[in-house]
One Martini backbone bead per residue (centre of mass of N, CA, C, O) as a GRO file, in nm:
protein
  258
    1UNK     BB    1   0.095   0.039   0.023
    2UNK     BB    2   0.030   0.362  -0.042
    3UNK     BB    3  -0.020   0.676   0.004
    4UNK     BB    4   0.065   0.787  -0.295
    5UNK     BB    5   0.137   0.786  -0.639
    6UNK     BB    6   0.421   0.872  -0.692
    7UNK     BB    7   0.467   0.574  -0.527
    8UNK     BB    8   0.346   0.317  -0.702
    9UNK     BB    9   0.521   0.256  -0.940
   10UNK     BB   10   0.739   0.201  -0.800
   11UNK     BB   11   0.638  -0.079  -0.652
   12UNK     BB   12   0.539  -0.204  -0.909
   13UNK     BB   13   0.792  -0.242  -1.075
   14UNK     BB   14   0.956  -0.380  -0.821
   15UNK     BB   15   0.747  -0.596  -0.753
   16UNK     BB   16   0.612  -0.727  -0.972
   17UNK     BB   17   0.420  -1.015  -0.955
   18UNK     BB   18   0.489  -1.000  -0.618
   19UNK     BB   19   0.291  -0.764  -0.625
   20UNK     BB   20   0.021  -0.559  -0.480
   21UNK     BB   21  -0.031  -0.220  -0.535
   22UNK     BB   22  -0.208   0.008  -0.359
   23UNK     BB   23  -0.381   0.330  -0.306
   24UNK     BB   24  -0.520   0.605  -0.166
   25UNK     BB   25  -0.393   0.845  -0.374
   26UNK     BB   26  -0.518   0.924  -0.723
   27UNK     BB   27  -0.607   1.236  -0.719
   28UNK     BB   28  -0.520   1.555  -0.883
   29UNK     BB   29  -0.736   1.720  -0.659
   30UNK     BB   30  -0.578   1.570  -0.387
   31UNK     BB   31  -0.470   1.662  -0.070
   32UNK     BB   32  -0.241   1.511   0.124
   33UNK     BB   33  -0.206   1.733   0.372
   34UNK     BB   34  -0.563   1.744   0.405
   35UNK     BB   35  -0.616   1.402   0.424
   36UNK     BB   36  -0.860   1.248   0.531
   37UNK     BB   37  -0.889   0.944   0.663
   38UNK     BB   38  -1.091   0.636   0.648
   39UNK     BB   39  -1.203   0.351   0.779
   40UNK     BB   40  -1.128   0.226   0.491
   41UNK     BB   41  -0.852   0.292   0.475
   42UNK     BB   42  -0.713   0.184   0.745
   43UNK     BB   43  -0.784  -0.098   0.700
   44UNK     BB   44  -0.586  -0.145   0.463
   45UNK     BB   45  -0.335  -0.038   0.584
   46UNK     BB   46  -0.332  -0.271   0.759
   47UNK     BB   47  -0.319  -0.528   0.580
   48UNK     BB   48  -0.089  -0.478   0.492
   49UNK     BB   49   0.231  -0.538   0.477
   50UNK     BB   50   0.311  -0.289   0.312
   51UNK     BB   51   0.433   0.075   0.379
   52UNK     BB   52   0.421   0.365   0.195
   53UNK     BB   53   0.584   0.673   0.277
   54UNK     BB   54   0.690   0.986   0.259
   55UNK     BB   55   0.655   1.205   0.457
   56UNK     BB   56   0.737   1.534   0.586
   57UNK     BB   57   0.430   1.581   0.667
   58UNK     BB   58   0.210   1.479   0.406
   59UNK     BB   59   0.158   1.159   0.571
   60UNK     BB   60   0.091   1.084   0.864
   61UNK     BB   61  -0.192   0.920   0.824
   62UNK     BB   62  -0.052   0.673   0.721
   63UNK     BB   63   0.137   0.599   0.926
   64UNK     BB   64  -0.022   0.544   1.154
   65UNK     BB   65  -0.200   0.342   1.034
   66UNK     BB   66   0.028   0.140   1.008
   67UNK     BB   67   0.054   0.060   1.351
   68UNK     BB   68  -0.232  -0.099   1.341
   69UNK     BB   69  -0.049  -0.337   1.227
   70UNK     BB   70   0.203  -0.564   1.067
   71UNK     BB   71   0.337  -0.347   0.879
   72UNK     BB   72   0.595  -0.248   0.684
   73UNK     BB   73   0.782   0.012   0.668
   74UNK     BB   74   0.878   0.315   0.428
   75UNK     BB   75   1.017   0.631   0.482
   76UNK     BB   76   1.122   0.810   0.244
   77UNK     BB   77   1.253   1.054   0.410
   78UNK     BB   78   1.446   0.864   0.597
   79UNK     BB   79   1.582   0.741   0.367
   80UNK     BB   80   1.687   1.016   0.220
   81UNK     BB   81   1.756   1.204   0.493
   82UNK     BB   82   1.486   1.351   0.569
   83UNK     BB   83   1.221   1.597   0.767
   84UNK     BB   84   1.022   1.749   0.935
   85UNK     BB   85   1.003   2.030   0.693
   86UNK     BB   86   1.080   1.957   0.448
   87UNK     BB   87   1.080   1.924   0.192
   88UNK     BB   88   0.821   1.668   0.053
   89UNK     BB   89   0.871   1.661  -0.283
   90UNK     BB   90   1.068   1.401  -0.350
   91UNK     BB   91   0.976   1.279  -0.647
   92UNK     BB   92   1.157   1.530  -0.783
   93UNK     BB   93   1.450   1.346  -0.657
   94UNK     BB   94   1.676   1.163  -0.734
   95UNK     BB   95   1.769   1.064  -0.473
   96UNK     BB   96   1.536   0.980  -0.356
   97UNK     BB   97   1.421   0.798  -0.541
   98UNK     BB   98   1.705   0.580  -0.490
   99UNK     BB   99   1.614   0.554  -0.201
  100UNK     BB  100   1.328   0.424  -0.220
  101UNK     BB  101   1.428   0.183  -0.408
  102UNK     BB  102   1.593   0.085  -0.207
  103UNK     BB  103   1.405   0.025   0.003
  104UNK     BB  104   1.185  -0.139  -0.135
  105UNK     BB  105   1.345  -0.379  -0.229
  106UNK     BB  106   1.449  -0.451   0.074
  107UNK     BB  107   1.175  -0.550   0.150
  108UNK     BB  108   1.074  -0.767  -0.045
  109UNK     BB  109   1.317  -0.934   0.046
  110UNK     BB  110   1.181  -0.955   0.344
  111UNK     BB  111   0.957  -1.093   0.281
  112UNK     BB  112   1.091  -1.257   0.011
  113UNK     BB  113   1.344  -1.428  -0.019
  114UNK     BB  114   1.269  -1.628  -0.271
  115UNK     BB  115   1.238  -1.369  -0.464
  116UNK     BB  116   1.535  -1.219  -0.506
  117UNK     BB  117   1.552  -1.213  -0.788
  118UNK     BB  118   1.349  -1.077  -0.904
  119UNK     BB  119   1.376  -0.833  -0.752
  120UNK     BB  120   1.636  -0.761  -0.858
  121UNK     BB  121   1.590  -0.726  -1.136
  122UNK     BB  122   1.400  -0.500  -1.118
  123UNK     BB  123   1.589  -0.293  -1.005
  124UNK     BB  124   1.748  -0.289  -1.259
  125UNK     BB  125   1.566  -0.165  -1.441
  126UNK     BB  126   1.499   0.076  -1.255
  127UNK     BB  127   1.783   0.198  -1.302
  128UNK     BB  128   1.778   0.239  -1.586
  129UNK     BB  129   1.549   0.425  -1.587
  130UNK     BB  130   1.698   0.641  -1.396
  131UNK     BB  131   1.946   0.685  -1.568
  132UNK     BB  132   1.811   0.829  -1.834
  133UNK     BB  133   1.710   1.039  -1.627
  134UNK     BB  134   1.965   1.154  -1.564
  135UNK     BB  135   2.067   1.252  -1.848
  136UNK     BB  136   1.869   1.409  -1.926
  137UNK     BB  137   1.903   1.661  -1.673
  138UNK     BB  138   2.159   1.700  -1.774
  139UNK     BB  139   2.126   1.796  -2.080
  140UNK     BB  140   1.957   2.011  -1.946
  141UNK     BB  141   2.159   2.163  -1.748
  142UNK     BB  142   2.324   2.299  -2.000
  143UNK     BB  143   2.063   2.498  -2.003
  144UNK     BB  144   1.930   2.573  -1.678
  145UNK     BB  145   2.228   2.678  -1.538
  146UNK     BB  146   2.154   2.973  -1.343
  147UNK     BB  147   1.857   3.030  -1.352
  148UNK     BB  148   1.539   3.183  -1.273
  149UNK     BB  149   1.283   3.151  -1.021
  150UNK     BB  150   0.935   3.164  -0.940
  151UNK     BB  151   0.684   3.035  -0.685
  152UNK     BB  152   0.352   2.928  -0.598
  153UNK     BB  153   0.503   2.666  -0.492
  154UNK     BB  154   0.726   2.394  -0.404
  155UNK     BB  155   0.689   2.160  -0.584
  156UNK     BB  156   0.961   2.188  -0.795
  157UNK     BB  157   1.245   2.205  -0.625
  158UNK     BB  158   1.389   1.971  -0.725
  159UNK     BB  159   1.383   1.957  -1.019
  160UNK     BB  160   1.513   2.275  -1.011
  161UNK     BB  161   1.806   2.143  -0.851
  162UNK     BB  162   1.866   1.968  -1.063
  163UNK     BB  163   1.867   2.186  -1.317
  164UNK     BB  164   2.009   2.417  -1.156
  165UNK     BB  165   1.837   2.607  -0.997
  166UNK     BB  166   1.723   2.890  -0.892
  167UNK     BB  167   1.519   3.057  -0.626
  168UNK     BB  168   1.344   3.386  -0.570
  169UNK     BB  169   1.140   3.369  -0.407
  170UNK     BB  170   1.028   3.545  -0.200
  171UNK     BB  171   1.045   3.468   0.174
  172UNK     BB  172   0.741   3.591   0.273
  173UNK     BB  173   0.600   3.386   0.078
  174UNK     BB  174   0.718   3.101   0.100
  175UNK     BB  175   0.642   3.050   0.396
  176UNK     BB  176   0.343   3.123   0.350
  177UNK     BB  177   0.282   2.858   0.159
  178UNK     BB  178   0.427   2.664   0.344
  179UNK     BB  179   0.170   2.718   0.569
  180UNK     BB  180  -0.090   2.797   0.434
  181UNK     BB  181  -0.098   3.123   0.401
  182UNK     BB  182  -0.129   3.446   0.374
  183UNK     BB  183  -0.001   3.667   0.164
  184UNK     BB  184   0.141   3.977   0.213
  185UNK     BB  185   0.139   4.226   0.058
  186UNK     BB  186   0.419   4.277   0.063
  187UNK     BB  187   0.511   4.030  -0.077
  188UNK     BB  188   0.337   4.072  -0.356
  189UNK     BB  189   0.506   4.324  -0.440
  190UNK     BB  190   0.758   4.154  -0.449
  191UNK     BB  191   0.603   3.945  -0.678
  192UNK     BB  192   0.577   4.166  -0.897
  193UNK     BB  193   0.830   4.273  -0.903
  194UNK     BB  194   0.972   4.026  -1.004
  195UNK     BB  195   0.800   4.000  -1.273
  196UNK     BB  196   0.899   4.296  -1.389
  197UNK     BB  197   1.261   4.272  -1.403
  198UNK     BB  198   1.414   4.068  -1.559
  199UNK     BB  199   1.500   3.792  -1.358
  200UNK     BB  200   1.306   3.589  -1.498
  201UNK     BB  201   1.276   3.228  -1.647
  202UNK     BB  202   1.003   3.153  -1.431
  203UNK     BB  203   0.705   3.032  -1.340
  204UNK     BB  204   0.583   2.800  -1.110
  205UNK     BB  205   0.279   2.636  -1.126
  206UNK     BB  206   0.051   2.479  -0.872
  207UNK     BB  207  -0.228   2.301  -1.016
  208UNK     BB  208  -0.303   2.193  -0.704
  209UNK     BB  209  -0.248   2.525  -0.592
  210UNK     BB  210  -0.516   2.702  -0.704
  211UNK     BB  211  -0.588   3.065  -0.672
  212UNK     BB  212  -0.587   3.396  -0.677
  213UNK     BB  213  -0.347   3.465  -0.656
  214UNK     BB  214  -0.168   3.278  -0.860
  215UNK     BB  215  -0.325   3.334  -1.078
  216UNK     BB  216  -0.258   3.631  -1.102
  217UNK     BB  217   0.068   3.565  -1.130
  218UNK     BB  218   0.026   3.407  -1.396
  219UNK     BB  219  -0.088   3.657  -1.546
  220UNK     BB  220   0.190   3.863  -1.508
  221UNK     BB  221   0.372   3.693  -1.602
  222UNK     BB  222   0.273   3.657  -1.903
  223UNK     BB  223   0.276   3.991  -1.932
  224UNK     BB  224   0.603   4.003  -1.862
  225UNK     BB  225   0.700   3.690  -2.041
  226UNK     BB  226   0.686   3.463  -1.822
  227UNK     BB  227   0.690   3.171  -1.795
  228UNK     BB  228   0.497   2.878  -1.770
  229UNK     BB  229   0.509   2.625  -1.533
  230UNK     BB  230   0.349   2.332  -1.532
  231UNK     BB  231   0.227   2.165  -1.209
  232UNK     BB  232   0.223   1.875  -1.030
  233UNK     BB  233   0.186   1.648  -0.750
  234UNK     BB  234   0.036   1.410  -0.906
  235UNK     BB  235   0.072   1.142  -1.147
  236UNK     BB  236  -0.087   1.136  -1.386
  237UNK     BB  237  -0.241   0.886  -1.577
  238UNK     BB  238  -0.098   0.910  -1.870
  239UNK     BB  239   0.143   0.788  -1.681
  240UNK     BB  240   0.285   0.522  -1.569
  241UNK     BB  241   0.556   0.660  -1.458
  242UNK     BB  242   0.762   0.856  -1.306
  243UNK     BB  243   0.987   0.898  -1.526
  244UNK     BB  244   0.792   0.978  -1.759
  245UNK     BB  245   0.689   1.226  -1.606
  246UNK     BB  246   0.963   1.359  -1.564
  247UNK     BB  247   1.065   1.372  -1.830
  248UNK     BB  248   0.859   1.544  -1.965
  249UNK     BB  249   0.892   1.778  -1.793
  250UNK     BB  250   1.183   1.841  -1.849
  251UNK     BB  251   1.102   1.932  -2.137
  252UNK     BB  252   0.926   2.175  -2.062
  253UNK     BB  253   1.109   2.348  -1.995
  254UNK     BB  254   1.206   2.651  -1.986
  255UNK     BB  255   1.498   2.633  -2.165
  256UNK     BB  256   1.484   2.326  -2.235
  257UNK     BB  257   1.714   2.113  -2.462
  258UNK     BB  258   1.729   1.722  -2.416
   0.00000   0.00000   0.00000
C-alpha cells in the first residue's frame, strides 16, 4: 500500500508480479496534507504487509494508520536523509527516488526472500530507467544551469534544483506558501515587483494549489513574457510511472533543451 500515487509505480516496477500493490490518493485534485483517512483507508492499511509512505509531513496520517497493523513500513523521507519541515515533494529529487527504491527493494527482499533474484532483476530495470532519466536531466541542465525562477508554491523545488535552477521567490511569500497561510500585501508587492524586474525565466505553478493569488500571479508573469511551468503534484494517469512523467516535466521546462 502507497499512501500517495507518487510512489504507486516505484512500488509497482519493483515488485513485478510479486507484489499487488494499491494506493489511497491517486486523483490529482487531492491535497495530501489535508487529507482525513476513511474508516476503510485505514483497514486497507492494516491489511498490507508493506506500507509506503513519503513522510516529512505530507502523510502522517498514513504513518499512523500504519501502526495500526503489522506492515512493514518504509518512510522515504527518513530513507533519503530527510525529515519533518523539510520540502516534501520528494519524488521530484533524483536523490530520495534513488533512496526510496533502494529501500522498497530491500522490503521486498525481506518479506519474500524466496523470489530475491525477480526482486533483484526488477531492480536493476528500475535503475536503468532512473539511469536514463539522470542524463536526460543532466543534458537539460547545460541549458538551465544559474536560470532563476520564482514558484507560487514549492511543488517543484527538488526538480528545479536538479537542474541547477536558483530560486528568487520572495522569502515572506515562501513561509507564507509553506504554512498554507495567505501571503501579506508586502510580499505581493515583492512577487510582482520580481515578475516584472526581468530577472526570471519562469514562474512555476502548481496546478493543484491553484487558488486567486497564484491565478493573478501567473497572469502577470504571462504579462511580463515570464514563462509559466505548470507542474501537478501527484502524476498524471496519462503517464505509466515516475520516470516517464518526470521526463515530460523536464522536457517541458522553459529554456531545457534535452
Amino acid at each position: 500500500m502507497t499512501s500517495i500515487n507518487q510512489w504507486q509505480s516505484l512500488a509497482v516496477d519493483l515488485g513485478g508480479d510479486q507484489a499487488r500493490v494499491d494506493t489511497i490518493l491517486s486523483n490529482t485534485s487531492t491535497d495530501a496534507h489535508d487529507y482525513e483517512p476513511t474508516t476503510a483507508d485505514i483497514a486497507r492499511i492494516s491489511r498490507a504487509d508493506l506500507v509506503i509512505v513519503n513522510g516529512a509531513g505530507i502523510d502522517d496520517w498514513a504513518a499512523k494508520a500504519a501502526e495500526t497493523g503489522q506492515a512493514r513500513l518504509v518512510d522515504i523521507s527518513k530513507a533519503s536523509g530527510h525529515k519533518a519541515g523539510d520540502n516534501p515533494h520528494l519524488w521530484f529529487s533524483s536523490q530520495s527516488r534513488r533512496a526510496a527504491a533502494k529501500a522498497v527493494h530491500e522490503a521486498y527482499r525481506q518479506l519474500r526472500p524466496g523470489r530475491g533474484t525477480d526482486f533483484d532483476k526488477a531492480y536493476q530495470d528500475w535503475q536503468g530507467r532512473q539511469a536514463r532519466l539522470d542524463d536526460l536531466i543532466a543534458k537539460a541542465r547545460k541549458q538551465t544551469q544559474g536560470r532563476h525562477y520564482a514558484a507560487t508554491e514549492s511543488a517543484a523545488y527538488y526538480l528545479c534544483h536538479d537542474l541547477g535552477m536558483e530560486d528568487l521567490t520572495p522569502e515572506g511569500y515562501l513561509r507564507a506558501a509553506a504554512n498554507e497561510s495567505e501571503p501579506s500585501p508586502e510580499d505581493l508587492v515583492a512577487f510582482r515587483h520580481l515578475l516584472a524586474s526581468s530577472q526570471l525565466d519562469m514562474l512555476v505553478l502548481n496546478t493543484q494549489e491553484v487558488n486567486r493569488t497564484s491565478k493573478d500571479l501567473a497572469i502577470e508573469a504571462r504579462k511580463a513574457h515570464v514563462p509559466v511551468f505548470e507542474v501537478s503534484e501527484q502524476r498524471p494517469d496519462k503517464y505509466r510511472n515516475l520516470e516517464d512523467w518526470i521526463s515530460a516535466l523536464v522536457q517541458q521546462v522553459p529554456g531545457a533543451k534535452a
